[in-house]
N, C-alpha and C positions, 0 to 999 in steps of 0.2 A: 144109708149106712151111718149109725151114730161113731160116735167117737170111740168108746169100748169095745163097740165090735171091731172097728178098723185095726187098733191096737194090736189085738188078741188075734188079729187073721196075718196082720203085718212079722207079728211075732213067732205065729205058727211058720210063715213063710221062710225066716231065719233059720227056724230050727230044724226043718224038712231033709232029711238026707238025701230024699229025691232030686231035692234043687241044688244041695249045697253036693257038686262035683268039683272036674278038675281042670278043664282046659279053658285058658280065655277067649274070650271069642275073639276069631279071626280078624285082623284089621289089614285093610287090602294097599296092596302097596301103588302108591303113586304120585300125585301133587301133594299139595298141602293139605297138612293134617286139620279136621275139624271134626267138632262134639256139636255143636248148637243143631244141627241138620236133621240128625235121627237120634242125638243125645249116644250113640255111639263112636268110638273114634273109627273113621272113613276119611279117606283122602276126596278130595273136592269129584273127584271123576268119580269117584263112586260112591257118591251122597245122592245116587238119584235123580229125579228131576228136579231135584229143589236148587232155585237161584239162589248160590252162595257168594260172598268177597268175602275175601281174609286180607286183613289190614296187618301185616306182619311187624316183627320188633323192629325189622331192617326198614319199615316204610316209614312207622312211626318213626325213629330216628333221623331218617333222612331230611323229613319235612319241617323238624325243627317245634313244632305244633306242640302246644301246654296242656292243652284239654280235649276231653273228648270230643267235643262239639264242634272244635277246631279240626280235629285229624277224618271224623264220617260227613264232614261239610259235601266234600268233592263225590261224594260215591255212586253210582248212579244209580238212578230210581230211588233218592233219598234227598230232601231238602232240611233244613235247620233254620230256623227264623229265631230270634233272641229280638226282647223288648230293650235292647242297648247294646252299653261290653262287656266283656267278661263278666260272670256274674248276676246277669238278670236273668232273666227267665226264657226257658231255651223252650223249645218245640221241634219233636222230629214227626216229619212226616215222610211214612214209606207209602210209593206207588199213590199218590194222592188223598190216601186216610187221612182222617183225624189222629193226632199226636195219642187218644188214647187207645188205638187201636197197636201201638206199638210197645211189645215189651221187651223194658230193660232188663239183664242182668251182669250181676258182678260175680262173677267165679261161680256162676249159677244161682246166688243170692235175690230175687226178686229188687230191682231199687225202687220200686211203683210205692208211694206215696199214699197210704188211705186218707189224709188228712186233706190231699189235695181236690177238688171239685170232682174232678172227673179219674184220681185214684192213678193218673200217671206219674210218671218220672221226672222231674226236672233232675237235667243233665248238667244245668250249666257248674255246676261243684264239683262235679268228677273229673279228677285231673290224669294225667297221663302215664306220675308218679308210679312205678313200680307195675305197669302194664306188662304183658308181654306182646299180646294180639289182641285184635278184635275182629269179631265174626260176626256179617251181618246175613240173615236168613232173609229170604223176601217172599210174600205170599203166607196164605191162612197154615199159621201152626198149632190151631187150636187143643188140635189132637193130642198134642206131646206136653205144649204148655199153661191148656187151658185159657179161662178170661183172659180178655187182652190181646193176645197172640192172634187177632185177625188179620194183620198186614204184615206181620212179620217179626223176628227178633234181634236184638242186639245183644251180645254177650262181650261183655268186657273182660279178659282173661289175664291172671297177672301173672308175674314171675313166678318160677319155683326153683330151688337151689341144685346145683349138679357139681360134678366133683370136684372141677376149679373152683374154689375159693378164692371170693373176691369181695372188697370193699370199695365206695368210691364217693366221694363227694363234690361240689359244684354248686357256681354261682353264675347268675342272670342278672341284664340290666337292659334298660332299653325305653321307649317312648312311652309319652303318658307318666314318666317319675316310675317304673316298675320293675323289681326287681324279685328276684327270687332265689332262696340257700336251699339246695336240699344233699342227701346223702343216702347209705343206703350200702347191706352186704348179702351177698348171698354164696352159698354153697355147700359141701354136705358134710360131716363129723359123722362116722358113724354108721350107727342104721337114721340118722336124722340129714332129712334134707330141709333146709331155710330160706327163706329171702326175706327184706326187710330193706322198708322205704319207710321217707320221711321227708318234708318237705311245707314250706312256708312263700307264699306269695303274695305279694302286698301291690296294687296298681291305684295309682292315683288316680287314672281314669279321663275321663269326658263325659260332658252332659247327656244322661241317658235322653231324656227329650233333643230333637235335634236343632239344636241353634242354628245350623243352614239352611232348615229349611225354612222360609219365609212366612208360611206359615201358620208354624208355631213360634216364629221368632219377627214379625212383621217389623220391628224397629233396629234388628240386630245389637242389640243389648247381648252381655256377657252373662251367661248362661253355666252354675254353679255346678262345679266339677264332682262326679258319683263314683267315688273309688270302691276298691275289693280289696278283701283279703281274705286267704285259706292257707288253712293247715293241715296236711293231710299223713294220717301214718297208718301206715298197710302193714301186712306178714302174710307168710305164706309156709304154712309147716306140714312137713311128711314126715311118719314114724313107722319105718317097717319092723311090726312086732314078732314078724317071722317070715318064710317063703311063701306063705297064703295071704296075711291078713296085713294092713295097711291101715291105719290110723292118721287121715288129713284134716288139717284144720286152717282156715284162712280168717282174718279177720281186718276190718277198716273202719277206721272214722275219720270223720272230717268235718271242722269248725269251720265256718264260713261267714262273710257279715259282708253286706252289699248296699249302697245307698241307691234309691232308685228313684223314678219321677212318673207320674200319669202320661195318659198321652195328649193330653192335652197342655198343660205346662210343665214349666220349670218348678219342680216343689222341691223347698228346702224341709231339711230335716228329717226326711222321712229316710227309714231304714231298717232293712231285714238282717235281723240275725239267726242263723242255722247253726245244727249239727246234725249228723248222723253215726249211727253206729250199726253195721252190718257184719256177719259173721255165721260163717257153717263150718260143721265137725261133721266129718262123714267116716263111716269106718268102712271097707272094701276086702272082699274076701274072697277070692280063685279056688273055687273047686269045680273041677273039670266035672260037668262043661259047664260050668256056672261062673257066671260070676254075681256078687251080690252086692248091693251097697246102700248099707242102709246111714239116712243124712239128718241133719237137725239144723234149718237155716232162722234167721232171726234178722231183722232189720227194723229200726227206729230213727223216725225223724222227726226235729223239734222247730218250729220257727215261731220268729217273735219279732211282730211288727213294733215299731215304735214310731211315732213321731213328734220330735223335738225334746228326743227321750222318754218321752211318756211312753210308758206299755198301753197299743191301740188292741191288740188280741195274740191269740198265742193258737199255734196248732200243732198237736201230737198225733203221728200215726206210728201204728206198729203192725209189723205181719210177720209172723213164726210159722215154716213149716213142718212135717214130721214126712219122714217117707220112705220107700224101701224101693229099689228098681233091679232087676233081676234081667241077666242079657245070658241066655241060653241058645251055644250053637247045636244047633238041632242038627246039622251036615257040614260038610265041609265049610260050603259056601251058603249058607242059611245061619241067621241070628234072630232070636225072636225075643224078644224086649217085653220087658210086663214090667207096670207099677202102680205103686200106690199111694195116694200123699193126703194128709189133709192139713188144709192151711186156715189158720184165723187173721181176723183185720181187727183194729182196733182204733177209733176216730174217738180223739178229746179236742174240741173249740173252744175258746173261750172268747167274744166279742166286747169292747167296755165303752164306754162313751155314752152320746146319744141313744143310739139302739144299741142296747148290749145283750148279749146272746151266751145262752152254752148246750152243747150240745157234746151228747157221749153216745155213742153207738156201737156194735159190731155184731164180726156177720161168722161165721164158718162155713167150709166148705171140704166135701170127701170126695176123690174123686180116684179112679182104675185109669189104665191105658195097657192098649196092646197092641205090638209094633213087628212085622216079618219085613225081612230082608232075604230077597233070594236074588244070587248071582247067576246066569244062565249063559256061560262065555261074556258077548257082548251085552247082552241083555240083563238091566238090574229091576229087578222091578222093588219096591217099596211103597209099604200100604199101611195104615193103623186106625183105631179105632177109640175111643176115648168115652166114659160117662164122667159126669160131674152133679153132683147136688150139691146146691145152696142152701141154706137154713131160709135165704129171704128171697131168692129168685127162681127157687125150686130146679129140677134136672132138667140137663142137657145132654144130648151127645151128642159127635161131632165126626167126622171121618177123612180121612187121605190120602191119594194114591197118587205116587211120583214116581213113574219109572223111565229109565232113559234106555239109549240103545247105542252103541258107538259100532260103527261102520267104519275100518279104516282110520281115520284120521277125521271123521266124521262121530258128533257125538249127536244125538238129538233128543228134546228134553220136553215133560212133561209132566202138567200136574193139576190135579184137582182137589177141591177143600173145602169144607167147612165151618165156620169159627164163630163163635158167641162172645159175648160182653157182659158181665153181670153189672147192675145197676151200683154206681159206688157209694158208699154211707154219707158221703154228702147231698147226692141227687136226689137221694131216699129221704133225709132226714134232716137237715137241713135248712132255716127258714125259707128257702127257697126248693126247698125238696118235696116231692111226691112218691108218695109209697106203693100207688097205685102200677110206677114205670116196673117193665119186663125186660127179662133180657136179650139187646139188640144179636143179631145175628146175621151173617153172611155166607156168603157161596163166588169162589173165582177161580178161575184156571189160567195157566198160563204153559206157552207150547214158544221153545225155540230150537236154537242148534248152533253149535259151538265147532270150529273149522283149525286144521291144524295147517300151515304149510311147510312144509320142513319145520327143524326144531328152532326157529328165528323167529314165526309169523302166526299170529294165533286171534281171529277173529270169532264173533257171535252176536245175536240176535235175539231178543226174547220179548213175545207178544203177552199183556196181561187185561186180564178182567177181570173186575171184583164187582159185586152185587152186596151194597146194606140194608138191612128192612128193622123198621123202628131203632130209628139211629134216634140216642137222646141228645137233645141240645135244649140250649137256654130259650125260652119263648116271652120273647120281650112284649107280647100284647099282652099275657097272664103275671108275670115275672115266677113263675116258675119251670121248674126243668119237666119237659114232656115229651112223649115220643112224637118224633115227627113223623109223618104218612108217606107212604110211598117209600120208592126205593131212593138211595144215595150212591150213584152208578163212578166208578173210577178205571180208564182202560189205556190204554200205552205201549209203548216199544221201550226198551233198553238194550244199547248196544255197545260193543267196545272192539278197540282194534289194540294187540301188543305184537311191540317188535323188537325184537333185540339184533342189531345190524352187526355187533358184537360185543365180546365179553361184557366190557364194560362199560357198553349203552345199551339204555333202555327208553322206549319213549310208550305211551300208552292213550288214548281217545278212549272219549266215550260219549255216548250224546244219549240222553232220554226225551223222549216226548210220552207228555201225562194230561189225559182231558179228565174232569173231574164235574159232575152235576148233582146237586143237589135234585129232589120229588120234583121240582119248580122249573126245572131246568135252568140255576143259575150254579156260578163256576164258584166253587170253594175256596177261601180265604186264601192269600198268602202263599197259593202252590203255583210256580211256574210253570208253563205249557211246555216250555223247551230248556235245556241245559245242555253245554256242550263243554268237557273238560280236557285238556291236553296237560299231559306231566310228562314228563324226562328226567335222567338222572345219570350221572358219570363219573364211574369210580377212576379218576385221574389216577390214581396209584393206589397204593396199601394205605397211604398219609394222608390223601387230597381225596373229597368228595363233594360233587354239587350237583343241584336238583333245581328244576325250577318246574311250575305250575302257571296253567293261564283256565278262564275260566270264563265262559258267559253263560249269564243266565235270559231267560227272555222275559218279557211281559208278567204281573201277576195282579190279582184282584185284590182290593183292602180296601175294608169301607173307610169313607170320605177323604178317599187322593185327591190331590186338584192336577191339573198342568197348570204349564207358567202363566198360563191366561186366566189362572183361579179357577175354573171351572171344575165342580167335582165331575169327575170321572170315575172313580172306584179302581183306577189302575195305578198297579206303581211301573216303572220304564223298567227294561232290560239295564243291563249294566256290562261291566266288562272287569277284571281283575287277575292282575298276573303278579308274581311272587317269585322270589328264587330265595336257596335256603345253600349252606354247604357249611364243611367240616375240616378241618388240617388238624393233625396230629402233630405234636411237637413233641418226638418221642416216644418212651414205648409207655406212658403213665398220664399225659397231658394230652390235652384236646380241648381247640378252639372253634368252636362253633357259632354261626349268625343265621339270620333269618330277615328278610325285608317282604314285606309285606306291603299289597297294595300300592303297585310298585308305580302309578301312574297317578297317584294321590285320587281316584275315583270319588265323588260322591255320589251315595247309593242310599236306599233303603227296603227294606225285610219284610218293615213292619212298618204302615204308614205313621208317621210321626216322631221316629225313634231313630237314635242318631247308632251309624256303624263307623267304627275306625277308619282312619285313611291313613295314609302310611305311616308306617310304623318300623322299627330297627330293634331287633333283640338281638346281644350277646351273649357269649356265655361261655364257660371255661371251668373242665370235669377233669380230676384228678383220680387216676385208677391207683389203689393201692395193693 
C-alpha cells in the first residue's frame, strides 16, 4: 500500500457515515485504568491476558524519583543498566530482550531514536516532569505497535488539566552539587483543558568510569567529575469543539548535555549535547457506535559529540506518523478496533576526524491492524491481527491472542504472539551496515494467575517464554552488523505479593527470575538471573508521608569483569540497595520533601566499568498556588 492510497482509504474511513455513529465504546469498570494493553481504555482486570503495571501519580510521587529510569528501575521483569549517572546512556531490558526489542512512548509519541544503531530509545533525558503515569505492557505487542514491540511497551503518559485550577512551583538540592527549579499549572477555562511543566536540572555528578573499581582506577588517582544537565518543558492541551468532536494536542522538548567517559578510562572533555522535540495533534470524534481518531505524531532528535570542544560527529533522527484508529462497539460487551498508520524514519550522520563519514537514509512503512474484544461474564477473550510493509524490509504480519478468565477471586491469564523488527537505517546503511539483514522476528507466550484474599491480600504469578530468530547484532570477526543463526531463547517467572494490613499501609514484593541464551547457549549481557523488590509506604496522616524500598538484585554477565583476585570472570556480584523517601506538608500550600538513597552507601555495578551512585540525599520544597 503506497502512501496515496493509504491517504485516500484513511480519509474515505473519516468520511463514512457507516463508521462515523454514536456510542463510545464501553470502558469496563474496575482497577486502574490503562490505554497501552489493547490501545483501548480497560481497567487492568480487564485488559486480558496481557501483563500490565501501572506506575501511578500517587507512586511516582511517593518515591521521590526524577527520572524515568529511576521510577521503572524496580518493576518486575524489567532491568535498566546506564553507562554512569544520570544522563548517560540508559538501556531497558524487558523479560531478558535486547534494549531494542522495547518500545518507548510518550503520550503515544514513538521516542525510538533512528539515528541511534539499533533505532531504540534512550531514556536516560526523560524526566518525570509533568508525568502522570506510566504503563508498562510486557510480552510480543507487535500486533498493535508494530517493529520494536517484541518484548513489550512503555508508555509514558502525562498530565492533563481538570476543573481545579492549579499552579505550583519548587525547588531541589541535594548530593553530587545538584539541584533543580521547576513549575508548572494546570486546569480547565472553558471548553479548554491545560497542563504545563517546566523544569531545569543541573548535577555535578561523579566519574562516569568507575574510580572504585581497581581496575579501572589501579593507582586510586582522582578521577574527573561528568556532570548533567536538562531542561524540559511539556503541555498537554484539550479543546472540545462540541459534544462529539475533541481536538488534543501534546507537545515536549528537552535540551540535555552530559559529559561521559569510555569504559575503559577516565576521558576528559568528551561530551554529548542533546535535544529533542516530540509532539502529536489528534482530533477524536463520538458517533455512536464509533469512535474515531484520527492523530499526526512527530518526533526529532539531535546529538552532538564533541570532544574538547571540537565537533567529533552529529546525529539526526526524525519519525512522523499519520493515522486513523477506529474503536466500533459491535454489542454490548464486544469492541473491535481497526487502524491505519503510516510512519517515516529519517537518519542524517555526520562523522569528522580521522575517518569521517556521512551517511543519510530513510525508510517508510504502511501498515493495518485489527483488534476484537469480547466479554463473556468471566471470560475476556482478546485477539488482533496486524500487516505491515517496509519500503526496505518488505511485509510482515504478526498476531495475538490474550484472553483471561476470572473464577471468583481467581483471575488466570494467558497469551500468545508474534513480533518482528525491522532492520534500523544504521544496521542497513551505515559503514558498518549491511543491506543484505531481514527482519528479525519472534514467538512467546506466557500463562499465570493472579489470587485475591479478601480485599487486603492480592498475589500472582506469571510464566514467560520468548523465542528470537535472526536476532541482528554487531559481528566483531566481520565488523559489521549480521544476523546471527539460530534462535536467542529468554523464559522466566514474575511474581508479586500486595497487602495492605490497612488504610494507610501498604507493603508490596516481587521477585523475577529470567534465564536468557544466546544460538551458543551463552547468557546475555547485563541481565540478572534473579531480582527480588520490597517497597512499603504510610500515609502517617493528611500532612505526613513515607515510603521506603529495599532491593536485590543477583549475579549478571558483562564482558571482562574480574573478582578481587583479577581474574576475568565475565560476572558482575549481586548487590543489595535500600532507600527511603517521605513528604510533610507544612500547610495547605507548602510541602517538604526528601529522598535518601542507597541508604548503606553500596558499591555496585550495572555495567562492568562504570561507576553508579552511592548515597545520595535529595531535598526539596513545592509551593501550590
Amino acid at each position: 500500500m503506497n502512501k496515496k492510497v493509504f491517504l485516500v482509504v484513511m480519509a474515505g474511513l473519516l468520511c463514512s457515515k457507516g463508521l462515523l455513529a454514536e456510542v463510545q465504546p464501553g470502558s469496563f469498570v474496575g482497577e486502574e485504568m490503562v490505554v497501552t494493553a489493547t490501545k483501548t481504555l480497560n481497567s487492568i482486570c480487564n485488559a486480558g491476558g496481557s501483563s500490565v503495571t501501572v506506575i501511578s501519580a500517587e507512586e511516582l510521587k511517593s518515591s521521590g524519583k526524577r527520572t524515568v529510569a529511576e521510577a521503572i528501575r524496580g518493576t518486575s521483569g524489567l532491568d535498566v543498566t546506564s553507562n554512569g549517572g544520570v544522563g548517560t546512556l540508559a538501556n531497558v531490558f524487558i523479560r531478558g530482550a535486547d534494549s531494542k526489542n522495547t518500545l518507548v512512548l510518550v503520550d503515544g509519541v514513538p521516542a525510538s531514536d533512528p539515528a541511534n544503531a539499533n533505532s531504540e530509545a534512550n531514556i536516560s533525558n526523560l524526566s518525570l516532569d509533568n508525568v502522570d503515569r506510566i504503563e508498562i505492557v510486557r510480552g510480543a505487542v507487535s500486533f498493535l505497535y508494530g517493529s520494536g514491540a517484541t518484548a513489550g511497551v512503555i508508555n509514558i503518559i502525562t498530565k492533563t488539566g481538570n476543573s481545579t485550577p492549579e499552579a505550583f512551583a519548587g525547588v531541589e538540592g541535594g548530593t553530587f552539587r545538584s539541584y533543580k527549579f521547576y513549575g508548572g499549572a494546570n486546569g480547565q477555562k472553558g471548553h479548554l483543558n491545560y497542563a504545563f511543566g517546566v523544569s531545569r536540572l543541573k548535577i555535578d555528578g561523579f566519574s562516569a568510569v568507575d574510580d572504585k573499581n581497581k581496575y579501572m582506577n589501579p593507582t586510586g588517582a582522582p578521577f574527573e567529575k561528568d556532570g548533567y544537565q536538562n531542561t524540559t518543558l511539556s503541555g498537554n492541551l484539550s479543546w472540545r469543539l462540541n459534544q462529539k468532536s475533541t481536538l488534543e494536542a501534546v507537545l515536549r522538548y528537552t535540551d540535555a548535555g552530559v559529559a561521559y567517559d569510555s569504559s575503559a578510562a577516565d576521558k576528559l572533555g568528551a561530551n554529548l549535547d542533546s535535544s529533542q522535540l516530540s509532539g502529536r495533534v489528534a482530533l477524536k470524534m463520538n458517533y455512536q457506535p464509533v469512535v474515531s481518531t484520527l492523530y499526526y505524531t512527530a518526533n526529532q532528535q539531535d546529538r552532538r559529540y564533541l570532544d574538547s570542544g571540537a565537533l567529533s560527529s552529529i546525529f539526526n533522527g526524525k519519525i512522523y506518523d499519520i493515522g486513523w484508529q477506529g474503536d466500533f462497539t459491535a454489542a454490548e460487551k464486544n469492541i473491535v478496533s481497526a487502524g491505519l498508520n503510516y510512519q517515516h524514519q529519517t537518519i542524517s550522520n555526520g562523522s569528522f576526524g580521522l575517518w569521517p563519514s556521512q551517511l543519510d537514509a530513510n525508510s517508510a512503512s504502511t501498515s493495518l491492524f485489527l483488534q476484537d474484544q469480547w466479554h463473556f461474564g468471566g471470560l475476556i477473550a482478546t485477539g488482533g491481527v496486524r500487516y505491515e510493509d517496509n519500503n526496505k524490509s518488505g511485509s510482515k504480519s504478526t498476531f495475538r491472542l490474550a484472553p483471561s478468565c476470572s473464577v471468583g477471586d481467581t483471575i488466570l491469564k494467558f497469551s500468545y504472539g508474534t513480533g518482528f523488527r525491522v532492520p534500523s537505517l544504521y544496521e542497513l546503511y551505515s559503514p558498518y551496515g549491511n543491506t543484505s539483514l531481514k527482519a528479525e522476528t519472534s514467538a512467546g507466550w506466557d500463562a499465570g494467575v493472579e489470587q485475591k484474599a479478601g480485599d487486603d491480600l492480592k498475589l500472582g504469578a506469571t510464566y514467560f517464554q520468548m523465542d528470537y530468530t535472526d536476532r541482528i547484532d554487531f559481528d566483531m570477526a566481520t565488523w559489521i552488523y549480521a544476523q546471527m543463526p539460530g534462535k536467542t531463547k529468554t523464559h522466566g517467572v514474575e511474581s508479586f505479593v500486595e497487602w495492605r494490613p490497612a488504610g494507610p499501609l501498604f507493603f508490596a514484593v516481587n521477585y523475577t527470575f529470567t534465564k536468557t541464551e544466546d544460538a551458543s547457549g551463552n547468557e546475555l549481557r547485563r541481565r540478572p538471573q534473579q531480582k527480588v523488590g520490597l517497597s512499603g509506604s504510610w500515609k502517617a496522616s493528611s500532612a505526613t508521608r513515607l515510603a521506603g524500598n529495599i532491593q536485590w538484585v543477583g549475579t549478571s554477565k558483562d564482558l571482562g569483569a574480574k573478582d578481587d583476585a583479577g581474574t576475568t570472570t565475565n560476572l558482575l556480584p549481586a548487590y543489595l540497595l535500600a532507600g527511603v523517601s517521605g513528604s510533610q506538608k507544612l500547610g495547605d500550600s507548602v510541602e517538604l520533601y526528601g529522598r535518601l538513597d542507597n541508604l548503606f552507601d553500596t558499591w555496585y555495578e550495572v555495567a562492568w566499568g562504570y561507576a553508579t551512585p552511592g548515597r545520595s540525599l535529595n531535598l526539596g520544597l513545592k509551593v501550590n498556588f
